[in-house]
N, C-alpha and C positions, 0 to 999 in steps of 0.2 A: 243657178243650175242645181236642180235636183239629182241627188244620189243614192245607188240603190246598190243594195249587198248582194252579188249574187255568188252563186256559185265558190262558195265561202268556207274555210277548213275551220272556222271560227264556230264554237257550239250554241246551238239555238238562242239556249236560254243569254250568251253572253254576246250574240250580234246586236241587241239594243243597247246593252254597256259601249262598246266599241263607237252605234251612232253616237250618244250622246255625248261619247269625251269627243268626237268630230265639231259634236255641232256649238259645245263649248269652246272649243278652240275659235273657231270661227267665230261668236260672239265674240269674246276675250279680244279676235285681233280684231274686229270693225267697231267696239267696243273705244278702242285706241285711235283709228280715225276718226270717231267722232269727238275725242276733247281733243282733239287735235295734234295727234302723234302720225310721222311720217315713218314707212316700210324701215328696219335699223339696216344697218349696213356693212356694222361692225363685225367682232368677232366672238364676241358671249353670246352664249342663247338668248332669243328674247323672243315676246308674243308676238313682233312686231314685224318679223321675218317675213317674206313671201310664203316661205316655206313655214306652212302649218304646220302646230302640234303641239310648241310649246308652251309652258303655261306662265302664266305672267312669272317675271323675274325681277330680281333687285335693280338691274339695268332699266325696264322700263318703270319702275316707283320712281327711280331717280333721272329720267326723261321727264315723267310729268311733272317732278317736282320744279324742274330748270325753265319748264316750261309756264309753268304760273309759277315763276320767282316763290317760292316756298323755303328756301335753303336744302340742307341737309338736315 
């Protein structure tokens, strides 16, 4: 689904900033589905949230780390 800024108190020049931390987010989190990270659940911030925005955290380094046996 395509998204569009409308009607926006955000100023011109900084509504492309805005898209792109969006549309990084959303990379970041489908990003995480694809090595194979599942939605978190928990209670730290993570990229991995339903709820977009976040940017990758120490939580999911150390998902994927558990996740290909990498240690700590």
């Amino acid at each position: 689904m395509r998204k569009m800024l409308r009607n926006s108190n955000i100023p011109e020049d900084q509504a492309d900033l805005a898209l792109n931390r969006w549309t990084l987010a959303i990379c970041e989190h489908e990003l995480g589905h694809a090595i194979g990270l599942k939605h978190y659940k928990g209670a730290k911030p993570s990229v991995m949230k339903e709820n977009l925005g976040v940017p990758i955290q120490a939580v999911d380094v150390q998902n994927v780390r558990k996740l290909y046996h990498l240690g700590q």
